[in-house]
RODO-2510 file (C-alpha; in nm, 4 decimals, decimal comma):
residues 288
     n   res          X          Y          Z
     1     x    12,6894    10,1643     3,5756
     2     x    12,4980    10,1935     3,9079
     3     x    12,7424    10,0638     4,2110
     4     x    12,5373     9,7946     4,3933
     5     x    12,5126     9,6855     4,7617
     6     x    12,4069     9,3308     4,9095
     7     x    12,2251     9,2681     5,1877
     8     x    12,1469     8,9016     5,2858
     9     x    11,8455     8,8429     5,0455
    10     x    11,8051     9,2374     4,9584
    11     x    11,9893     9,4514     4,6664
    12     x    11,9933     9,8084     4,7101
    13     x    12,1201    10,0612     4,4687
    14     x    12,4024    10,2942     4,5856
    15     x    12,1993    10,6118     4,5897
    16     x    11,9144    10,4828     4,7548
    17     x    12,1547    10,3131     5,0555
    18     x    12,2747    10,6816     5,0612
    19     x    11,9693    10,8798     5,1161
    20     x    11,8713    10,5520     5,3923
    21     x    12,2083    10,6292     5,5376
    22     x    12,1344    11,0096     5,5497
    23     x    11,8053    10,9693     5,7419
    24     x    11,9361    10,7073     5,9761
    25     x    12,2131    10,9306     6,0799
    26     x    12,0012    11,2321     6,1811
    27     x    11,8048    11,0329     6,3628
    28     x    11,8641    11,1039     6,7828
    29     x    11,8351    10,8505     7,0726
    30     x    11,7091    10,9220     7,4106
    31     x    11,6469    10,6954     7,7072
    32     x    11,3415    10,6866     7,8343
    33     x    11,1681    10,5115     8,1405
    34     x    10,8003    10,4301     8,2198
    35     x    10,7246    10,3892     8,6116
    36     x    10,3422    10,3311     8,7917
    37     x    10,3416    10,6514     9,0318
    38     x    10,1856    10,6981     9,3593
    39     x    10,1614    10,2964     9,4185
    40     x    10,3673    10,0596     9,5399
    41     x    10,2071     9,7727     9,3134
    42     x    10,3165     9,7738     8,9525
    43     x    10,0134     9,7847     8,6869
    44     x     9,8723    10,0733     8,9863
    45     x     9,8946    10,4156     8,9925
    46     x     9,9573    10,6529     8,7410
    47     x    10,1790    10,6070     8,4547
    48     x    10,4653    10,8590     8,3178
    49     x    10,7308    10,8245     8,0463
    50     x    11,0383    11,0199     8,1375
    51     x    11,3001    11,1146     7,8759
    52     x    11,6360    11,1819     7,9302
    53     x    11,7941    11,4449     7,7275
    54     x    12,0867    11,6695     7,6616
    55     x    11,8825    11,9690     7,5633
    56     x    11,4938    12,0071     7,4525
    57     x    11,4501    11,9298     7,1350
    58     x    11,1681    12,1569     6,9221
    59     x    10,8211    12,1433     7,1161
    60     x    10,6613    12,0357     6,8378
    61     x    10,9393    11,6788     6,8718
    62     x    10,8287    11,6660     7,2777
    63     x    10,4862    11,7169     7,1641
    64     x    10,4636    11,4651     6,9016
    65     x    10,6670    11,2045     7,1134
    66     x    10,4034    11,2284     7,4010
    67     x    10,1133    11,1565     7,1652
    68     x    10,3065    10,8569     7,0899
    69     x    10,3761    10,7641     7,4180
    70     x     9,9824    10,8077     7,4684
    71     x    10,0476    10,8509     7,8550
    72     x     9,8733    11,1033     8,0514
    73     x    10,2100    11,2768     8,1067
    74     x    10,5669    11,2432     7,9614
    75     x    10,8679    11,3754     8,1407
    76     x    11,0928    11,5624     7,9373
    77     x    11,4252    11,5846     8,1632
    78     x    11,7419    11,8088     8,0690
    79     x    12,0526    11,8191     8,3328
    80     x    12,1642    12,1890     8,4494
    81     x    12,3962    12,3229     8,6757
    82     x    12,3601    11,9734     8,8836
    83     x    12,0064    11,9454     8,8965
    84     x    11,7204    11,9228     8,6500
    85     x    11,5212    12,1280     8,3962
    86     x    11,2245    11,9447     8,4071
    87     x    10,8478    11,9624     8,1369
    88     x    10,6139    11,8008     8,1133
    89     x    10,3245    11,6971     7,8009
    90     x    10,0128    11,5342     7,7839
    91     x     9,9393    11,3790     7,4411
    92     x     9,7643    11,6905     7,2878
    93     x     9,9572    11,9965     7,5539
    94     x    10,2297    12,1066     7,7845
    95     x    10,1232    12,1688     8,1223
    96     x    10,3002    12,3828     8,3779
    97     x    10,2868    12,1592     8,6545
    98     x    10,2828    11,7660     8,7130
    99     x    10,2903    11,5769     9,0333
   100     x    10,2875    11,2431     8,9337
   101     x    10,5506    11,2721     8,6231
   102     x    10,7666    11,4458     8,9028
   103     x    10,7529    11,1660     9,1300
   104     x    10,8912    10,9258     8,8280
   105     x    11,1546    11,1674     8,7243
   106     x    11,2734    11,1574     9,0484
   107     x    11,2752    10,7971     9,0970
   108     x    11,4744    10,7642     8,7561
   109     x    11,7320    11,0476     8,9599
   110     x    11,7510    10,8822     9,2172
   111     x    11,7706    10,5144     9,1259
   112     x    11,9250    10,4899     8,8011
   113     x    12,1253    10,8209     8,7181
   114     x    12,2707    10,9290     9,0639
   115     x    12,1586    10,6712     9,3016
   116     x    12,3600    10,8163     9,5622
   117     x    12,1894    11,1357     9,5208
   118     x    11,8807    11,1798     9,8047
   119     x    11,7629    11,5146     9,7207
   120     x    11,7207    11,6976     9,3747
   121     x    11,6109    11,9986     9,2688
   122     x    11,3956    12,0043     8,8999
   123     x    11,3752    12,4118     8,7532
   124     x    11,0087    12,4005     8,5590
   125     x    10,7789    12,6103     8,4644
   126     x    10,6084    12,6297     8,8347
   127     x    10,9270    12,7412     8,9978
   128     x    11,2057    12,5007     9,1748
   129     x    11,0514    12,2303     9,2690
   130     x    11,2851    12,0016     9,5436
   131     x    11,2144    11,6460     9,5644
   132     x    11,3837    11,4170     9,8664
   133     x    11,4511    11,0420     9,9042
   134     x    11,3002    10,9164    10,2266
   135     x    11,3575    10,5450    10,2101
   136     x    11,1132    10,3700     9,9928
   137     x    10,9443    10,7491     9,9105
   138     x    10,9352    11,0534     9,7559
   139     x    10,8572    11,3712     9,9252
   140     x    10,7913    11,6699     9,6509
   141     x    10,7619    12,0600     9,7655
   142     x    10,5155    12,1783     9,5250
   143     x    10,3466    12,4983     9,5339
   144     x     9,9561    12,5042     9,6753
   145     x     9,6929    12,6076     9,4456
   146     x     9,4112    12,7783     9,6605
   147     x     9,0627    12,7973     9,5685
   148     x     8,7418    12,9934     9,6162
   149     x     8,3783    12,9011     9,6578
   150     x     8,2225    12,9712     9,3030
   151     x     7,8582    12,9603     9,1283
   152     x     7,8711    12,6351     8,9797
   153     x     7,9375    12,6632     8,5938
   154     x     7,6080    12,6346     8,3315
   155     x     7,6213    12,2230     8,2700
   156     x     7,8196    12,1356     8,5431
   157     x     7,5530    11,9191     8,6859
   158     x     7,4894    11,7942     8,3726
   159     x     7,8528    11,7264     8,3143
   160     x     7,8356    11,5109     8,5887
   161     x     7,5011    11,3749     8,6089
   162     x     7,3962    11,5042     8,9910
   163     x     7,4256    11,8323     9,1610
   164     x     7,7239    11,8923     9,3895
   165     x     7,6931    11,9436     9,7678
   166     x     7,9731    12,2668     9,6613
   167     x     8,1749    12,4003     9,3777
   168     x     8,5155    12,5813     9,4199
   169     x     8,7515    12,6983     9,1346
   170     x     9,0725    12,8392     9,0566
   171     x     9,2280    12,9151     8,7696
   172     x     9,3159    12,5908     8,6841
   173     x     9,0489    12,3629     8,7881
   174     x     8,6806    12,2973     8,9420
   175     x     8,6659    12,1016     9,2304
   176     x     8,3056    11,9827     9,2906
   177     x     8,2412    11,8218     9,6431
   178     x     8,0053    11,5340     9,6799
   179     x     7,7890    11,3612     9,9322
   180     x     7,9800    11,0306     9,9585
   181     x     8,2583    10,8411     9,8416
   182     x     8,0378    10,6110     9,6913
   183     x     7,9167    10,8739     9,4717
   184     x     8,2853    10,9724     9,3465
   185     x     8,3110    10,6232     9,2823
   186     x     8,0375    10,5404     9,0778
   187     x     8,0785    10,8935     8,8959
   188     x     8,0134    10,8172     8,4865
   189     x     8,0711    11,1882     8,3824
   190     x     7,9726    11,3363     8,0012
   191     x     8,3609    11,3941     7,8892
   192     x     8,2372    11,6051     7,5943
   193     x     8,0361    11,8131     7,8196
   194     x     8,3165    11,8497     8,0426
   195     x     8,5656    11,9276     7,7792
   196     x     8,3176    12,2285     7,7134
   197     x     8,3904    12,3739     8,0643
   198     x     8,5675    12,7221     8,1144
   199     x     8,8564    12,4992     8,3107
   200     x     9,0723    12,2398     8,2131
   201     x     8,9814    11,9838     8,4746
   202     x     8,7239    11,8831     8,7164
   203     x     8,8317    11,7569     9,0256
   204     x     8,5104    11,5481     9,2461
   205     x     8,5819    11,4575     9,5945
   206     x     8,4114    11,3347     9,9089
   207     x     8,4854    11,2625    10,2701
   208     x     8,6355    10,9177    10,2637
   209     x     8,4780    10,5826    10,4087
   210     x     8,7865    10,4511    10,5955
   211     x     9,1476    10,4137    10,5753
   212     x     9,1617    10,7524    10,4079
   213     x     9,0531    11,1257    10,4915
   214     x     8,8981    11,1939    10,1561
   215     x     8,9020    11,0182     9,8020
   216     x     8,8919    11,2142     9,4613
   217     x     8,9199    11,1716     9,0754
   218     x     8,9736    11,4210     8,8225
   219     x     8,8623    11,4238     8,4701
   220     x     9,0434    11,6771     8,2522
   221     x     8,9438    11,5659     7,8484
   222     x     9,0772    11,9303     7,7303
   223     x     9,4137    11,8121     7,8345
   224     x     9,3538    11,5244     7,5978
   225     x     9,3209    11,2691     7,9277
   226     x     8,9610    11,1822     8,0461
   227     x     9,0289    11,0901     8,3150
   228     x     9,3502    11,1036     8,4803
   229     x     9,4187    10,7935     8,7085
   230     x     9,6189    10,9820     9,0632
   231     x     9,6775    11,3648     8,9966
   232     x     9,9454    11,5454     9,1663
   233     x     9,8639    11,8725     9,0410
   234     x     9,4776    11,7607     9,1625
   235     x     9,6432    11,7320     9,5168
   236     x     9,7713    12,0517     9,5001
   237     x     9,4304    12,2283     9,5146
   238     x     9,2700    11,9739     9,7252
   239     x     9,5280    11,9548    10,0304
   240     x     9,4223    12,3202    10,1186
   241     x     9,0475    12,2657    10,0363
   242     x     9,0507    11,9831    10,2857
   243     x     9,2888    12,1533    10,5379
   244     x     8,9785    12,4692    10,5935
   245     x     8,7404    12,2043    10,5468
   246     x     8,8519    11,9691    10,8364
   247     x     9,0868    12,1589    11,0488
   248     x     9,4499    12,0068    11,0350
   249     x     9,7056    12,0314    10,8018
   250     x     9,7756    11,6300    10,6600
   251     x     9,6022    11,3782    10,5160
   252     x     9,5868    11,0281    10,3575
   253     x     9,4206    11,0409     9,9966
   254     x     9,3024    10,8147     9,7705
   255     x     9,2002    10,8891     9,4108
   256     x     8,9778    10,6132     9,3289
   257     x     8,9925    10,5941     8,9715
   258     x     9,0420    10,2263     8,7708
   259     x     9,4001    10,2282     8,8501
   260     x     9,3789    10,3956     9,1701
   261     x     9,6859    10,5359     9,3608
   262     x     9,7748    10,6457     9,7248
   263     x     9,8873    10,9986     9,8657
   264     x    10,0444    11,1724    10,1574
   265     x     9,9717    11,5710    10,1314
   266     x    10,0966    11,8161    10,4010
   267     x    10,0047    12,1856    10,3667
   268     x    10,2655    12,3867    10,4384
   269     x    10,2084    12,7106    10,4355
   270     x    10,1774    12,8119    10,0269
   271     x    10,3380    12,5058     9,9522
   272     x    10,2194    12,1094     9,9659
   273     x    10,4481    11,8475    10,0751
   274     x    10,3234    11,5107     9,8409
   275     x    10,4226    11,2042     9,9721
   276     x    10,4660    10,8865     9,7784
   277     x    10,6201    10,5452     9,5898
   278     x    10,6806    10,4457     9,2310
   279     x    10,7304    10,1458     9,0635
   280     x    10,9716    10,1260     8,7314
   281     x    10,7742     9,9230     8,4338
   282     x    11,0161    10,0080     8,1476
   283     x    11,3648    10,1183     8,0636
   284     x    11,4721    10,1444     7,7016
   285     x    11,5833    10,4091     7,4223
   286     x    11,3614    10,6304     7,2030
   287     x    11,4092    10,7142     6,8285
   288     x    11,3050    11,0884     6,7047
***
């Protein structure tokens, strides 16, 4: 005779419990928090999940916990040696390097795990990468990405529906320089014909209006994110672009996409000091 269990209205058979007991045991909780970064208005910015963990799990686990989280980038965070092993995903691929998923994984350091802590170091697949506290800031050291003027790529124009005052590229991205910020603005680029591109992203930028030494957005569909709302890694390529361009070595930027978010570069050198606030949205556990 089959052993029977009771719960409240529900009967379950002893073997069946078993196997439900089986599956619910191998199941492993993280914590994970979702912060707006590069703003310091919730609901602005850009958002990242950060997970904390004891050790990476399988990529294909990160990988398929990202696509759930449907974020441009989730955090994946692993303590070592009293810092940080840090990666990062986009729903569809790991990337080696983002800003804004840095920012939020330090704010989560640095306000909920250590809070004492003011500086932290994250190991990642760009190098060290040191972020410090600086009241209600973040200040990241991450490494430049330089660029060279290039022959704009076959659809390009057609990608983004006008013809760029320049193009420069690196191995990463295109960064295509337009007349106005108006034009940035009002950009409606073809995502499948920029998916198409020999890069992963396409960064368009102009001199800004006011307030603001130049605005930017940067579309990067490849990466499985049309179009990413304030771009770190972006930053990274434009900080020295702008610094030959204008002469001096920091700026105020403003990527004006939907959400829109705010950033202090520095060039320093081969590296770019990235300057900015985040805002914590969620705190909870994850199930994988």
């Amino acid at each position: 005779m089959n052993e029977r269990w009771y719960w409240g209205p529900f009967e379950y058979k002893a073997p069946n419990l078993r196997r439900c007991c089986d599956k619910i045991v191998n199941l492993m909780r993280a914590r994970i928090f979702q912060l707006d970064s590069f703003t310091t208005r919730r609901f602005a910015g850009n958002p990242a999940a950060v997970i904390l963990m004891e050790s990476f799990p399988e990529d294909r686990v990160m990988q398929a916990i990202a696509d759930e989280n449907n974020l441009a980038e989730t955090a994946f965070l692993v303590p070592e040696d009293g810092n940080y092993r840090l990666r990062w995903f986009t729903p569809v691929t790991e990337v080696p390097l983002c800003g804004h998923a840095t920012l939020a994984s330090a704010a989560v350091v640095m306000e909920r795990l250590e809070p004492e802590r003011t500086r932290t170091v994250f190991h990642s697949a760009s190098g060290p990468l040191t972020v410090t506290r600086t009241g209600a800031t973040y200040v990241m050291d991450l490494p430049a990405r330089p660029c060279e003027q290039v022959v704009a790529p076959p659809n390009l124009a057609a990608a983004l529906g006008l013809v760029p005052v320049e193009v420069f590229g690196n191995a990463f991205n295109y960064l295509a320089r337009l007349e106005s910020e108006r034009a940035v603005r009002a950009l409606t680029p073809d995502m499948t014909l920029i998916s198409k591109l020999d890069r992963p992203g396409v960064i368009v930028t102009a001199p800004a209006d006011e307030g603001y030494d130049f605005v930017s957005r940067y579309f990067a569909p490849a990466k499985g994110v049309p179009e990413d709302p304030v771009t770190g890694g972006a930053h990274c390529m434009l900080t020295p672009y702008w610094a030959e361009l204008l002469r001096k070595n920091e700026f105020r930027a403003y990527q004006a996409s939907r959400r829109g978010g705010e950033i202090v570069c520095r060039l320093n050198g081969d590296r770019v000091e990235m300057e900015g606030a985040c805002i914590f949205y969620l705190e909870g556990e994850v199930e994988y």
